[in-house]
C-alpha positions in Angstrom: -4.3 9.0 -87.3 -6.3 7.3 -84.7 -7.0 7.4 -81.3 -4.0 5.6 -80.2 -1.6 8.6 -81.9 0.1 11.3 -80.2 -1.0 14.8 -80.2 0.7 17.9 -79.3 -1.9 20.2 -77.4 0.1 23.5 -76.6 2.7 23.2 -74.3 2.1 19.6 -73.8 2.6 16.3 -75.5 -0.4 14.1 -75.1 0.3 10.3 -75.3 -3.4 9.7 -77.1 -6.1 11.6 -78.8 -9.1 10.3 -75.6 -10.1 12.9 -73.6 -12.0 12.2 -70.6 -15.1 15.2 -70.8 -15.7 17.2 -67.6 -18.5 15.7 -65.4 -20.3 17.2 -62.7 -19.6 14.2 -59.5 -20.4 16.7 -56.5 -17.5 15.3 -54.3 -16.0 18.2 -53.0 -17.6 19.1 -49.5 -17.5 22.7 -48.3 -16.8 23.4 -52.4 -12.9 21.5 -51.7 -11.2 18.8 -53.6 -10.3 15.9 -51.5 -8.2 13.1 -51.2 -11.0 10.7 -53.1 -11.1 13.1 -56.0 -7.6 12.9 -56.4 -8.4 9.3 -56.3 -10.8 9.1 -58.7 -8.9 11.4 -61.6 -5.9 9.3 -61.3 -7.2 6.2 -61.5 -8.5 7.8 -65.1 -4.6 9.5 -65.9 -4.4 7.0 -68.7 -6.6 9.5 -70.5 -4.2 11.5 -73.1 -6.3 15.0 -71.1 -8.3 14.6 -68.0 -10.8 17.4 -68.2 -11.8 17.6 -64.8 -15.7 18.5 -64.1 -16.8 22.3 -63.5 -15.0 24.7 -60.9 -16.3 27.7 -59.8 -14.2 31.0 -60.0 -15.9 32.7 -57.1 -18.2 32.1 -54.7 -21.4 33.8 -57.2 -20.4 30.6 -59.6 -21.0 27.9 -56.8 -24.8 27.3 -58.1 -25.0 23.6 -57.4 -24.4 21.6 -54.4 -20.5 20.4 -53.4 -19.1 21.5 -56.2 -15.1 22.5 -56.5 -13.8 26.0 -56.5 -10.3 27.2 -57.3 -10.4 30.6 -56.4 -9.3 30.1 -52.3 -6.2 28.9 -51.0 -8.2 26.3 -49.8 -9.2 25.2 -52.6 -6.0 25.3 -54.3 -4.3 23.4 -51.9 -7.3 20.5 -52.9 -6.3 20.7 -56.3 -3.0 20.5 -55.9 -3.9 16.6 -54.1 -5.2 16.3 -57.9 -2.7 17.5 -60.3 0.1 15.7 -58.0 -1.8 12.5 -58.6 -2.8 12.8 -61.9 1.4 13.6 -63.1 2.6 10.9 -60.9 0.4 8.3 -63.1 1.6 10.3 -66.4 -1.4 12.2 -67.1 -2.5 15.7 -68.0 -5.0 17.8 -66.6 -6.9 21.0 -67.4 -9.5 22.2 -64.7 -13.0 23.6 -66.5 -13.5 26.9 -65.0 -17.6 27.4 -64.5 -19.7 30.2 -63.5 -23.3 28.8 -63.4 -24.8 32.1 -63.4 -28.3 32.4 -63.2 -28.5 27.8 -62.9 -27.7 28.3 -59.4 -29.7 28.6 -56.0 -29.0 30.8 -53.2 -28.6 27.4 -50.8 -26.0 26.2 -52.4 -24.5 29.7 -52.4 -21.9 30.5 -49.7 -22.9 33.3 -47.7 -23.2 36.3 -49.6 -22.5 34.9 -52.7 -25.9 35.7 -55.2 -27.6 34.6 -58.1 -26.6 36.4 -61.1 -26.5 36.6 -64.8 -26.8 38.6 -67.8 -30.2 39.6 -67.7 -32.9 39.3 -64.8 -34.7 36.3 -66.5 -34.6 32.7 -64.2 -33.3 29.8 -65.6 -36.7 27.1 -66.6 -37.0 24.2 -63.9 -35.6 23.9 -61.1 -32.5 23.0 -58.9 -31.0 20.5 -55.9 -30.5 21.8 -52.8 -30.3 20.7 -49.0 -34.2 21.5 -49.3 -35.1 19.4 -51.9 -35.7 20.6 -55.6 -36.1 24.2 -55.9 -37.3 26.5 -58.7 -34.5 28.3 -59.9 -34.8 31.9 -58.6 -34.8 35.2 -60.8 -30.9 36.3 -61.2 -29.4 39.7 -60.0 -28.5 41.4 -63.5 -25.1 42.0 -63.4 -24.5 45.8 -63.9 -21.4 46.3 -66.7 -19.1 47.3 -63.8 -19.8 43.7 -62.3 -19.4 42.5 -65.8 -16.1 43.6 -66.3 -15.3 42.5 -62.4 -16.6 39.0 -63.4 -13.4 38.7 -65.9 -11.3 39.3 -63.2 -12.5 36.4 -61.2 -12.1 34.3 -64.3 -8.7 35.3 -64.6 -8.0 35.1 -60.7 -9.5 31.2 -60.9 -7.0 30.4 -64.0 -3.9 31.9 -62.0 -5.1 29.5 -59.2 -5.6 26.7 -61.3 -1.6 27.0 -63.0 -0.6 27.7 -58.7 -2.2 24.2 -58.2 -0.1 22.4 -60.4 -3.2 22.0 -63.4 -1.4 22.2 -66.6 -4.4 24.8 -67.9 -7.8 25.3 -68.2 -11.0 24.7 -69.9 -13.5 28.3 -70.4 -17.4 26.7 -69.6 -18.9 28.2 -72.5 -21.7 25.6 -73.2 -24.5 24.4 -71.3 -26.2 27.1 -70.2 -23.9 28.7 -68.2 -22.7 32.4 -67.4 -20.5 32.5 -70.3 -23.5 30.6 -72.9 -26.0 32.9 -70.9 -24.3 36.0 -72.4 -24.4 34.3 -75.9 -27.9 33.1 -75.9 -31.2 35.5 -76.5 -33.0 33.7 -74.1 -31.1 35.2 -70.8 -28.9 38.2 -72.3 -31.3 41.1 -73.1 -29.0 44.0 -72.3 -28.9 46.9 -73.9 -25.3 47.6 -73.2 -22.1 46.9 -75.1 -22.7 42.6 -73.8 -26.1 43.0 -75.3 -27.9 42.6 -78.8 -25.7 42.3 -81.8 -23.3 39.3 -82.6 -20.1 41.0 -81.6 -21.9 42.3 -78.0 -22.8 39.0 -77.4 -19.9 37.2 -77.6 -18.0 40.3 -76.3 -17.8 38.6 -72.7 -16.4 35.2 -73.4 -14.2 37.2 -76.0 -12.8 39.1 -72.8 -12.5 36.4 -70.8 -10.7 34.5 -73.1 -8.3 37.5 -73.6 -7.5 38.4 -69.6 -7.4 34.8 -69.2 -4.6 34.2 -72.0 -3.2 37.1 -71.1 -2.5 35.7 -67.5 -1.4 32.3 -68.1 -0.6 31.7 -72.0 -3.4 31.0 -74.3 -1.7 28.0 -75.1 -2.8 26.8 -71.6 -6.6 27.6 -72.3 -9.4 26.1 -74.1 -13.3 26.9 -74.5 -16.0 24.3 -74.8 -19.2 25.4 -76.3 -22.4 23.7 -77.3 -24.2 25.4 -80.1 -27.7 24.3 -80.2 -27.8 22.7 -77.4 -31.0 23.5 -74.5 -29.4 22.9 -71.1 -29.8 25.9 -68.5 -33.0 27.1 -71.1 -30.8 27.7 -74.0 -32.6 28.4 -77.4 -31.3 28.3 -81.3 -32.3 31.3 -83.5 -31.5 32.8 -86.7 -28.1 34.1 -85.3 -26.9 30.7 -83.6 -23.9 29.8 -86.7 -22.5 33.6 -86.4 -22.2 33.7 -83.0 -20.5 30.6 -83.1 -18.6 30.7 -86.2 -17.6 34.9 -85.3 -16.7 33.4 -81.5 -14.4 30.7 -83.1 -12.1 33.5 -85.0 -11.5 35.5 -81.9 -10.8 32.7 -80.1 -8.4 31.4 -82.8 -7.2 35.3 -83.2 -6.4 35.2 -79.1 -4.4 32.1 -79.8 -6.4 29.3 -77.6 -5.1 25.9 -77.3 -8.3 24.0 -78.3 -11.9 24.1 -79.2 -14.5 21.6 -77.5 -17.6 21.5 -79.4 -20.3 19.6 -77.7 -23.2 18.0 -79.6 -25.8 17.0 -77.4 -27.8 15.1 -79.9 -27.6 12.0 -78.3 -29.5 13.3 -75.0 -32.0 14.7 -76.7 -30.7 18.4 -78.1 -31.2 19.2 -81.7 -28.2 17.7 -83.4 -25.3 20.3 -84.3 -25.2 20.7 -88.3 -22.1 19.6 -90.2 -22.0 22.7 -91.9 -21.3 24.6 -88.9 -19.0 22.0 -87.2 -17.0 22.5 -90.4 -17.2 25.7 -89.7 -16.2 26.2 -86.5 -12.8 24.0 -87.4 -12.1 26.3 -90.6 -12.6 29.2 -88.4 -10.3 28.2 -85.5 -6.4 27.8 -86.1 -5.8 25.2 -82.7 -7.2 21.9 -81.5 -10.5 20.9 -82.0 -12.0 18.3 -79.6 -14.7 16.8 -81.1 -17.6 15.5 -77.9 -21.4 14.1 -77.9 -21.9 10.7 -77.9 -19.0 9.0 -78.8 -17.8 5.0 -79.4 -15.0 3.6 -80.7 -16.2 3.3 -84.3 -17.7 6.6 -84.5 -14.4 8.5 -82.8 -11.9 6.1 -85.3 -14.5 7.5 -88.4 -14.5 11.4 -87.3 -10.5 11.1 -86.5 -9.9 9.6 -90.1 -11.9 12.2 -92.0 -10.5 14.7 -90.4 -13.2 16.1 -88.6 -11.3 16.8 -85.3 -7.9 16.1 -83.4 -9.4 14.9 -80.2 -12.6 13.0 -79.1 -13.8 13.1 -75.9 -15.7 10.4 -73.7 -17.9 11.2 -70.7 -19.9 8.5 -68.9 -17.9 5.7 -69.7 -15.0 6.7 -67.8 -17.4 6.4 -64.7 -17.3 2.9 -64.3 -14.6 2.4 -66.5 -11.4 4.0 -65.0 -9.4 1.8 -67.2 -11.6 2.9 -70.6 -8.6 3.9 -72.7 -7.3 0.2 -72.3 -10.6 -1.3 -72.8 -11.1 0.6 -76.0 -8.1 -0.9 -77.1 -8.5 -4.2 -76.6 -12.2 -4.5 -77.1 -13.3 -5.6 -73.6 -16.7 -5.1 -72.5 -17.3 -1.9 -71.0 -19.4 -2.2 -67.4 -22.2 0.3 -66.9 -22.3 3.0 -64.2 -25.3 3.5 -61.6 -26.8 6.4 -62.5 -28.4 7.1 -59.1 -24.9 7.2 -58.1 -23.5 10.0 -60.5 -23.8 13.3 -57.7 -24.3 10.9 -54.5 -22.0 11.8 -51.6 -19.3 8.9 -50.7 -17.3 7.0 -52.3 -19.5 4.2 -54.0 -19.8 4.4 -57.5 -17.0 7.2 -57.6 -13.6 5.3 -56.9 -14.8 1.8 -56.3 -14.9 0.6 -60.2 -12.6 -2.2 -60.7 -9.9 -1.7 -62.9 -8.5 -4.0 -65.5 
């Protein structure tokens, strides 16, 4: 197989194995998809699956500045400029549901959203805000009531999501966020049943997955995780491949569309082992989408030995709207601005030339 091959991804038929990877872009103004986002996703619909960058379920997840909801009928109504013009091109599109928990501030909150997480323990540096850079604050621990109530918004967001026309959704479960934060020592201490052992750890994204599948057909959903990886204050320990490799079966065991294992070893994070990518794919019956790093010649290698079913490519679909042609052909790729990646306006978001 190779990138240029078909793949069937759940309900869908994908016309290539490139994914583009969610990326934060802060576009969306008052936390609302516009007309230039819809721009800039379908001027990328060439992509066999547009993961689109990270939406908040509720107002709690909105921890960074101008990013996208879908939890309002607002909101929905934004996305629905997206999907429309992402399937008039021929594209696909899943919308990445994310709760930053405790990698949040309360100024980029709407009011009275808060800060919260699995344990009262803020997240290390700090964040952007319409103050300046901020030290992230110390989270509200959510109580196991709120817990539970915190599936619910998941599973209200993913019902949104299908209502704006997206044809499913992506579970944040890497980089440090709410769903991570529950998997990782270094914010869950809880001594209730989402605390300590493997299968209390995982027991949240486990439930999300389920009420999400559940609601819109788990053949609609996906999960991208990032074992080892540091973002958001993340840390590896002795437990790191079980809570992995024991999230992977339920996930398989709920029937999920896809996998999306993120090695951050090119920017910096301790590289994922093999053994535990292999791993992860024994251990999960769908799609795996393999991410980190990714060129041509590596993504044809990993595709041939079997390795994974898709590959997904983040920062050169910024200036490269066209990148699934140019990957093809071998032309140059152009370089994006990186000053430019979260800046308001439309430069450097949907003003890349194409072909």
């Amino acid at each position: 197989m190779s990138l240029y091959t078909p793949f069937k991804l759940g309900r869908i038929e994908l016309t290539n194995r490139i994914v583009m990877a969610p990326m934060t872009r802060s576009r969306s103004p008052g936390n609302i998809p516009t007309q230039s986002v819809a721009t800039y996703y379908a001027q990328r619909a060439d992509a066999g699956l547009i993961i689109t960058e990270g939406t908040a379920p509720s107002p709690n997840g909105l921890g960074y500045s101008s990013i996208p909801g879908v939890f309002s009928p607002e909101q929905i109504k934004g996305w629905r400029l997206v999907t429309d013009a992402v399937h008039a091109k021929g594209g696909h599109l899943f919308i990445q549901v994310m709760h930053t928990g405790r990698v949040a501030h309360a100024q980029n909150l709407p009011k009275g959203a808060r800060v919260v997480a699995p344990s009262a323990i803020a997240a290390p540096g700090q964040m952007f805000t319409a103050e300046g850079m901020l030290d992230h604050p110390v989270p509200a621990e959510l109580t196991t009531a709120e817990v539970q109530a915190t599936v619910a918004e998941f599973t209200h967001a993913a019902r949104s999501a299908i209502e704006a026309g997206a044809d499913g959704i992506e579970l944040h479960g890497a980089n440090g966020y709410l769903i991570e934060q529950f998997l990782n020592t270094a914010s869950n201490q809880r001594t209730d049943q989402y605390g300590g052992s493997v299968a209390n750890r995982i027991r949240f994204a486990v439930e999300v997955a389920e009420a999400v599948a559940k609601a819109i057909g788990g053949d609609r959903v996906g999960m991208r995780v990032s074992p080892y990886g540091l973002n958001g204050g993340m840390v590896s320990d002795p437990e790191t491949d079980a809570v992995y490799t024991a999230l992977a079966k339920e996930l398989s065991r709920i029937g999920l569309a896809y996998i999306h294992v993120v090695d951050h070893a090119a920017m910096g994070a301790p590289p994922v082992p093999p053994a535990i990518k292999a791993e992860l794919r024994a251990s999960f019956a769908g799609a795996y989408i393999l991410s980190g790093g990714y060129d041509l010649e590596k993504a044809s290698a990993d595709l041939a030995a079997n390795k994974g079913d898709l590959v997904a490519f983040g920062r050169p679909f910024i200036a490269n709207p066209d990148l699934v042609t140019k990957l093809k052909t071998g032309a140059p790729l152009a370089q994006a601005d990186h000053t430019l990646f979260f800046s308001p306006g439309d430069k450097g978001y949907i003003d890349w030339p194409v072909g």
